[in-house]
C-alpha positions, 0 to 999 in steps of 0.5 A: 357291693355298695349300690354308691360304688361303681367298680370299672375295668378300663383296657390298659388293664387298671381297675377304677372305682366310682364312689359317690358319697354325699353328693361327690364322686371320688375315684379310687384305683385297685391295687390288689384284692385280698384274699380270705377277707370277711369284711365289706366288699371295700375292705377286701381290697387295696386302694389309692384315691385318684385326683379329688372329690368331684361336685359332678358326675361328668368331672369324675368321669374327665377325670377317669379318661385322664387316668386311662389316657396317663396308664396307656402312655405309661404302658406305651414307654415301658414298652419302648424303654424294653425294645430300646434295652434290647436294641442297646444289649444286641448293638453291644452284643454285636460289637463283642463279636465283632471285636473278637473277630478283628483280635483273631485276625 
């Protein structure tokens, strides 16, 4: 690894890198590793840059709290989204039952 690059697992399960080039720090999201690879270590893997280049250290780091803090609120609403989709699919699944029984009567 390139001793300018900084690579950081945060929690919510995203893996960020910290490049610093020229006296600016940019960040980048990894989206998947590729396998069998026989270049740079940055050349082995997919990724997407995040926000824009930052004069300052401190900046790229507000940055990567941000990217952290919009991962956790994503993985929260997906999670809602699901538990909401169960909820409607067993209230439909309940009324189902519920109007075979009244036609049995």
């Amino acid at each position: 690894m390139n001793m300018d690059n900084m690579v950081i697992s945060l929690d919510c399960g995203a893996e960020v890198i910290i490049q610093h080039k020229d006296n600016k720090y940019q960040l980048f999201e990894v989206l998947e590793y590729i396998e069998n690879h026989d270049t740079p270590w940055s050349k082995g893997m997919s990724i997407r840059p995040i926000g824009e280049e930052h004069k300052d250290i401190n900046q790229a780091l507000g940055e990567l709290l941000y990217f952290a803090l919009n991962e956790y609120e994503t993985l929260a609403l997906n999670e809602m989204s699901e538990v909401v989709k169960a909820t409607m699919n067993k209230i439909e699944e309940w009324f189902k039952l519920h109007s075979e029984y009244l036609a049995t009567l």
